[in-house]
C-alpha positions as CSV (number, residue, x, y, z in Angstrom):
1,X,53.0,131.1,-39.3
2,X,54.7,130.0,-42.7
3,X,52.9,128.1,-44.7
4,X,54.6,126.8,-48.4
5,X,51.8,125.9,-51.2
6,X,53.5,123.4,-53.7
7,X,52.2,122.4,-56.9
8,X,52.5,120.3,-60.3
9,X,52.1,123.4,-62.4
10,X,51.9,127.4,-62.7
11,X,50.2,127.3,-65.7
12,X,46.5,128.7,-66.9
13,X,44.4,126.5,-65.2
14,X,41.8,126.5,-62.3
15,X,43.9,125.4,-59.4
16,X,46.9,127.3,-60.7
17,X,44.5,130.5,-59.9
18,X,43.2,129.2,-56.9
19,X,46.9,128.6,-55.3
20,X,48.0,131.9,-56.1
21,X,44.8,133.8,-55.0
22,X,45.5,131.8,-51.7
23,X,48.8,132.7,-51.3
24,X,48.0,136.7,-51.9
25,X,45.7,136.4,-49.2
26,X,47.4,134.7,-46.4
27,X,50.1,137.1,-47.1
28,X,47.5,140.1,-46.5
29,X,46.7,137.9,-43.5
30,X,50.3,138.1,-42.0
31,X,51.4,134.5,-43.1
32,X,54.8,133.8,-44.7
33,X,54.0,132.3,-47.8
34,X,56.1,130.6,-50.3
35,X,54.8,129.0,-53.8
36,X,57.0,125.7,-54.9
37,X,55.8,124.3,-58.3
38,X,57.4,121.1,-59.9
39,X,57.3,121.7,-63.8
40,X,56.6,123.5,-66.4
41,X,56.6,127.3,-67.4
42,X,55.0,129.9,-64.3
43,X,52.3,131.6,-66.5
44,X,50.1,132.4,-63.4
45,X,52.0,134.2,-60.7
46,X,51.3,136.4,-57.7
47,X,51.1,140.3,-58.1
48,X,53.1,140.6,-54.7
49,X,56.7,140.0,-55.3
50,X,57.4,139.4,-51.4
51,X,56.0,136.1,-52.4
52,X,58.7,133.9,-53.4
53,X,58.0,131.6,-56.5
54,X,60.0,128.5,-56.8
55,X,60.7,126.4,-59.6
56,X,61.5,122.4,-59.2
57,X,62.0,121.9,-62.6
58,X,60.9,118.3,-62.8
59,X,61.2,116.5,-65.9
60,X,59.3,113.8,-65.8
61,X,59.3,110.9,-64.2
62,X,63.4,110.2,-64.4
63,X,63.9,113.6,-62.0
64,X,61.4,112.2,-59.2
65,X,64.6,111.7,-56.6
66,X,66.1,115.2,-58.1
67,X,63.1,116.9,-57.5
68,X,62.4,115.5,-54.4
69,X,66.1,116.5,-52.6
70,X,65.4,119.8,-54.2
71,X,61.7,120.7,-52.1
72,X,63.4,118.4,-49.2
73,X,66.6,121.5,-49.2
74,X,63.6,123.8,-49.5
75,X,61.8,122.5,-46.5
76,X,64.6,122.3,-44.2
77,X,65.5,125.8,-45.0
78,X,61.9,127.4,-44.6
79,X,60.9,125.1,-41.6
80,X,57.2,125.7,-42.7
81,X,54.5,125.2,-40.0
82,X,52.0,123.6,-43.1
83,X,52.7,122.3,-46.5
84,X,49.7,122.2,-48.7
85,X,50.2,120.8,-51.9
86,X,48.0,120.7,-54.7
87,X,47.2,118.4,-57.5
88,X,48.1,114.6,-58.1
89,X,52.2,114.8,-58.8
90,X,52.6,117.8,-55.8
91,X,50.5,115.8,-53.3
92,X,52.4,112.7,-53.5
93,X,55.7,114.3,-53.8
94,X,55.0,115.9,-50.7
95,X,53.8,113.3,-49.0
96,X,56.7,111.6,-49.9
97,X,58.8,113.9,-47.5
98,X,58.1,112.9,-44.4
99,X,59.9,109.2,-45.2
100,X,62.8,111.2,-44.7
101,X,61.9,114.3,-43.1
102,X,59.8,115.6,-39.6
103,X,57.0,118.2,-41.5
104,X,54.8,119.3,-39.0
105,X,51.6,119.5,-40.8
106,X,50.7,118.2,-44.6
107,X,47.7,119.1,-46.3
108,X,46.7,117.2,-49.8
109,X,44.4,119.0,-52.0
110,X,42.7,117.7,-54.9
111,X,41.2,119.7,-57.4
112,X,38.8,117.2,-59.7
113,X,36.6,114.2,-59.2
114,X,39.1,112.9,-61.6
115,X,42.4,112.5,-61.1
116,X,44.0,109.8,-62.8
117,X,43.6,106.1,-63.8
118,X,44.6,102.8,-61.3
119,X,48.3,103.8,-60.6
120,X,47.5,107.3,-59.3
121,X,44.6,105.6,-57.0
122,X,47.5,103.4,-55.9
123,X,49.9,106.0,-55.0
124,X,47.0,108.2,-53.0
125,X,45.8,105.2,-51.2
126,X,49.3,104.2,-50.2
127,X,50.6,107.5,-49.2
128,X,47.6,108.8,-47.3
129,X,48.9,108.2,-44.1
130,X,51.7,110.3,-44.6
131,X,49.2,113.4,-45.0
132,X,47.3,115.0,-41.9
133,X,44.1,115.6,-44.1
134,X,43.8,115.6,-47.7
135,X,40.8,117.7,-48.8
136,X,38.7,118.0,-52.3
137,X,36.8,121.1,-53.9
138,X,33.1,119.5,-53.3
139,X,31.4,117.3,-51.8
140,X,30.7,114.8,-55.3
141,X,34.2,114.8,-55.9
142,X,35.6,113.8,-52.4
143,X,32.6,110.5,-52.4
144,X,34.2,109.8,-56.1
145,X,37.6,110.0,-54.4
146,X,36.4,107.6,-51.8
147,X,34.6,105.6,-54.0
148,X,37.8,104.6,-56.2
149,X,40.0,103.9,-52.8
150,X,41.9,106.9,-52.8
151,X,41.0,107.5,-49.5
152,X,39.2,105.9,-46.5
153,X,35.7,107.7,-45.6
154,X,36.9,111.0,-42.5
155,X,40.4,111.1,-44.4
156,X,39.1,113.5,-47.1
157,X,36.9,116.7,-46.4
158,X,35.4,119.3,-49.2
159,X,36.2,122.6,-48.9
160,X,35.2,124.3,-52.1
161,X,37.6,126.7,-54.4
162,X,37.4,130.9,-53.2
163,X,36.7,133.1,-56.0
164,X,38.2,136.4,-55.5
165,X,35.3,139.0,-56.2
166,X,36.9,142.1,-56.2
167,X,38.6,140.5,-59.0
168,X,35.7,139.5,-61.1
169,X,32.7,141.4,-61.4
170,X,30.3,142.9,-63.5
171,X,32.4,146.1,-65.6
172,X,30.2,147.8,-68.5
173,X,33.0,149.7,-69.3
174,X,34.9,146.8,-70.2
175,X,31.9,144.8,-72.2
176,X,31.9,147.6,-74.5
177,X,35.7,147.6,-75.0
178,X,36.2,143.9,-75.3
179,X,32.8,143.6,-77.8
180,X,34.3,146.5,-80.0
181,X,37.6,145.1,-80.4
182,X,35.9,141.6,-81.0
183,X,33.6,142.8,-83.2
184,X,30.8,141.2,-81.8
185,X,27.7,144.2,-83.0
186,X,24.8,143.2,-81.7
187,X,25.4,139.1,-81.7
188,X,25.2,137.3,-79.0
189,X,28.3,136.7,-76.7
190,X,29.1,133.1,-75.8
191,X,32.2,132.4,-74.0
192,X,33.9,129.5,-72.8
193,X,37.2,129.1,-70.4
194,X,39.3,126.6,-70.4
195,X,42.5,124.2,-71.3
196,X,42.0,122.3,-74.5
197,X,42.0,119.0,-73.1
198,X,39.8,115.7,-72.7
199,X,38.3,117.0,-69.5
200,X,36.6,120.0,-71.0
201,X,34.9,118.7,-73.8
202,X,35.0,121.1,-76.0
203,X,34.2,118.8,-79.2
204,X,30.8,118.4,-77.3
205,X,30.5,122.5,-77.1
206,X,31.5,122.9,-81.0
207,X,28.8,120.0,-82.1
208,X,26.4,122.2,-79.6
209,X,26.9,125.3,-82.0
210,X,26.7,123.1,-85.4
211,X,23.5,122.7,-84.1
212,X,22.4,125.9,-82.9
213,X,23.4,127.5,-86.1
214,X,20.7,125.7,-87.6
215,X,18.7,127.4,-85.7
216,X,20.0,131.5,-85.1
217,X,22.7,133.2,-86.5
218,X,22.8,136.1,-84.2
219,X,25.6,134.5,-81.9
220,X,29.6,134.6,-81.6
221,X,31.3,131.8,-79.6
222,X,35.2,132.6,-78.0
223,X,37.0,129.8,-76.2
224,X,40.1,131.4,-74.3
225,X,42.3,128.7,-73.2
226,X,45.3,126.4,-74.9
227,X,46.4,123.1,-75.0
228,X,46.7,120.0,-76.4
229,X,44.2,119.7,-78.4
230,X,44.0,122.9,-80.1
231,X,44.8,121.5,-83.9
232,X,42.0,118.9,-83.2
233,X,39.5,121.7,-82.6
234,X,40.7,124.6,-85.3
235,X,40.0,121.5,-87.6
236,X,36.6,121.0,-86.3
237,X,35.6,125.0,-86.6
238,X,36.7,124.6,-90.4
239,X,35.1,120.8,-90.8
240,X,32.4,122.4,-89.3
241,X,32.0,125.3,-90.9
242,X,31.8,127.7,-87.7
243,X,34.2,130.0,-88.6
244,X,31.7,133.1,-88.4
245,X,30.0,130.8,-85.5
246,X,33.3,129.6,-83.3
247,X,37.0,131.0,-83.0
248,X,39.7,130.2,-80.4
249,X,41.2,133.6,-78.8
250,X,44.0,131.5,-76.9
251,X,45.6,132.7,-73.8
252,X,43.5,135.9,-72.0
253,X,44.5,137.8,-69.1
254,X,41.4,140.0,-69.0
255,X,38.9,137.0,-68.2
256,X,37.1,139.4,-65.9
257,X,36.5,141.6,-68.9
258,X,36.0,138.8,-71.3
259,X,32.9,138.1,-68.4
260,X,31.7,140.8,-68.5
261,X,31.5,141.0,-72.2
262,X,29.8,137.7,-72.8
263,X,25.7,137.4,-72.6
264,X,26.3,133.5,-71.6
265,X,29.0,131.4,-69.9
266,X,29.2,127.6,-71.4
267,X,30.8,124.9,-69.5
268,X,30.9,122.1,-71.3
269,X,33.0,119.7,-69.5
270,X,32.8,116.4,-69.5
271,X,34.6,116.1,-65.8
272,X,35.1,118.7,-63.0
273,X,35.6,119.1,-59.2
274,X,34.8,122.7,-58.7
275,X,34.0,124.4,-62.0
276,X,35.7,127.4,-61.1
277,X,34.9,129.4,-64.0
278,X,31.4,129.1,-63.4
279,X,31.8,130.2,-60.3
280,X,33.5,133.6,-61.8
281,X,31.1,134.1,-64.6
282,X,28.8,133.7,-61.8
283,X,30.5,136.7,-59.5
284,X,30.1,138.5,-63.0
285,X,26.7,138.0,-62.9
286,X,26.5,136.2,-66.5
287,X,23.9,133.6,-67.2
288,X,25.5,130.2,-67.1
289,X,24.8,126.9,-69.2
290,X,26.6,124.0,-67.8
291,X,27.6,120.3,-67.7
292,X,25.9,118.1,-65.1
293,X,29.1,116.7,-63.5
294,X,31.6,117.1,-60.3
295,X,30.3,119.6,-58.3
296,X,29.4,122.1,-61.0
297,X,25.9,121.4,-59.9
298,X,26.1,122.8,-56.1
299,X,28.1,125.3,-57.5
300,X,25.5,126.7,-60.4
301,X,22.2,126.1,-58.4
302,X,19.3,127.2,-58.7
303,X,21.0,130.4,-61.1
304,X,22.3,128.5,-63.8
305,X,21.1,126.0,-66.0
306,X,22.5,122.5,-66.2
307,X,22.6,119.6,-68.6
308,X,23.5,116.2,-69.2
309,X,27.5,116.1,-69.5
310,X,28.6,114.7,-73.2
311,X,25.3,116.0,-75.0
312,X,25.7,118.0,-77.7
313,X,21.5,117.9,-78.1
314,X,20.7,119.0,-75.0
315,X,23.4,121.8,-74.7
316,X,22.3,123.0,-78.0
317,X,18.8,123.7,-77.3
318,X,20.3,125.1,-73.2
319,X,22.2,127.9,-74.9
320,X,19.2,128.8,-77.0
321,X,16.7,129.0,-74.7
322,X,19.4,131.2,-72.3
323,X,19.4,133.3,-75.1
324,X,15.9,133.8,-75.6
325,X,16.0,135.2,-71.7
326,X,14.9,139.2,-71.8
327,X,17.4,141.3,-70.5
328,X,15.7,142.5,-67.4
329,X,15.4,138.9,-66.5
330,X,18.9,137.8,-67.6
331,X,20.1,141.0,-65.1
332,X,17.8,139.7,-62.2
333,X,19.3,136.3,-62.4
334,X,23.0,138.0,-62.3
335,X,22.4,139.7,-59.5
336,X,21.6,136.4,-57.5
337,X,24.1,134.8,-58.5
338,X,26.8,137.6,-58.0
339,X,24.8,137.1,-54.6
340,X,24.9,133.6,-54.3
341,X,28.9,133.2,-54.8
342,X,29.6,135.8,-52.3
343,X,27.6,134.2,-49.7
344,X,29.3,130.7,-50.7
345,X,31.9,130.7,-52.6
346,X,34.2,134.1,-51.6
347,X,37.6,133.9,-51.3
348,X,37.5,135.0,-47.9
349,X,35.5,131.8,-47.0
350,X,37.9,129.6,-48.5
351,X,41.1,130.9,-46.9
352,X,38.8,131.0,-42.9
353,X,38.6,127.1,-43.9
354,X,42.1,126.2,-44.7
355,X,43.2,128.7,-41.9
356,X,41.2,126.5,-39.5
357,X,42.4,123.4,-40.8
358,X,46.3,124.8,-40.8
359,X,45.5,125.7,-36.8
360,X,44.0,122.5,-36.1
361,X,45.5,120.3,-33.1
362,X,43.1,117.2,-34.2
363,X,44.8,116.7,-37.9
């Protein structure tokens, strides 16, 4: 079977990860697998060069008709058996294909519980049909989906993000490398994963630790991650006066070991649809403090703790309490919730429910 992923972006993001994770694994499977992706620079891509990586190149808005004549050349020429595009631009671009083209099977997968304002609502609604199924990455965001008429109730189904756990897991070897060479002594390891944008809140997390450090100063936050608000914050660390309490590390490619390093994982988003990195701090068997919104919470129960999204109060006194958690307990709760996302949330178990839907005669 060929199947050919397409999506807005390669960059460092969630679904980024989770496309190419796929697309290893249905090639391990026996699947021909292609990887299209419509803008921007490819900073995530598979280890197996067998799988081809295309660019689109699309520019915006002006190179829609450009774009699209370049995936419909790409289509015709691959004659995949499924397309299964991911994210907003990628899902309606493909869609898109079959006013001029016979695809045999579309898949539209959405990665948040939210995705865009009115027009992007629009353009879902009105392109639906042209999709076999769309799915989400839990069960809150596919009812918010639904709830804001981007789809009728049936037309939508959750199947939740794969976390690859031979990937991420626990590593002592690696905590001790990664503390030395951040310097961390005995302090307390707080990390945080993610772009720098509206939907990660990260001015919530950084008025969490103004507060915390009125409290304990045995504790180190690192965000890894980049974006566009990355002057906004590095001016809030120095307003703020976190710079011993707070510092940006940028783009990581050793968030396994950056996981295993850290004593707590903090979410602090004020939006999600998975929360994938819980979900891997989880398969490291960290100790989680998290936001209250998408479908982090079917995700971090009963391990992790959760709290009101956009509550700098509230997250403040989470992380110190976490902290306060004895280390036999602390390793107790990471087993279980190594545990738990194996059980739920594997990799495996993702690609057996897109490999059903992609066999499907009723979609």
């Amino acid at each position: 079977m060929k199947i050919l992923l397409v999506i807005t972006g390669l960059g460092m993001g969630g679904a980024e990860h989770v496309v190419v994770n796929m697309a290893e694994e249905l090639f391990k499977k026996g699947y021909e697998v292609k990887i299209v992706y419509l803008t921007g620079s490819a900073l995530v891509l598979p280890k197996n060069s067998n799988i081809e990586v295309i660019p689109l190149n699309m520019m915006g808005a002006k190179s829609f008709v450009t774009s699209y004549l370049k995936l419909r050349a790409i289509v015709k020429n691959f004659k995949p058996d499924v397309i299964h595009s991911h994210m907003v631009h990628a899902n309606i671009l493909v869609r898109c294909l079959r006013l001029s083209l016979k695809v045999k099977k579309i898949i539209s997968t959405s990665h948040s519980n939210n995705e865009g304002g009115k027009l992007r609502m629009l353009a879902y609604r009105i392109t639906d049909k042209l999709a076999n199924i769309s799915t989400n990455v839990s069960a809150d965001a596919v009812n918010e989906s639904i709830r804001r008429g981007a789809v009728k109730r049936g037309r939508m189904i959750s199947v939740p993000n794969g976390i690859n756990t031979e990937t991420f897991y626990f590593n002592s070897e690696k905590r001790s490398k990664i503390r030395h060479e951040l310097s961390i002594g005995h302090k307390k390891l707080l990390l945080a994963v993610g772009r720098f944008t509206e939907a990660k809140d990260y001015p919530n997390l950084l008025n969490a630790i103004k507060l915390l450090k009125k409290q304990r100063t045995d504790f180190k936050l690192f965000i890894v991650g980049d974006g566009p608000l990355k002057s906004y914050l590095e001016n809030m660390i120095e307003e703020f006066d976190l710079k011993d309490y707070a510092e940006l590390l940028g783009i990581r490619n050793d968030i396994p070991a950056l996981m295993s390093a850290a004593d707590l994982f903090v979410l602090s988003s004020a939006w999600e649809g998975f929360g994938l990195v819980v979900a891997e701090a989880m398969a490291c068997e960290r100790l989680v403090v998290a936001t209250d919104c998408g479908g982090v919470a079917q995700v971090v129960s009963p391990y992790g703790v959760l709290v009101k999204p956009m509550d700098s109060v509230s997250l403040s006194n989470a992380i110190n309490n976490s902290m306060n958690i004895s280390s036999d307990e602390s390793a107790e709760i990471g087993s279980l919730s190594r545990a738990h996302i194996i059980n739920s949330y594997s990799l495996i178990k993702n690609i057996e429910s897109y490999e059903s839907l992609y066999n499907s005669r009723d979609i």
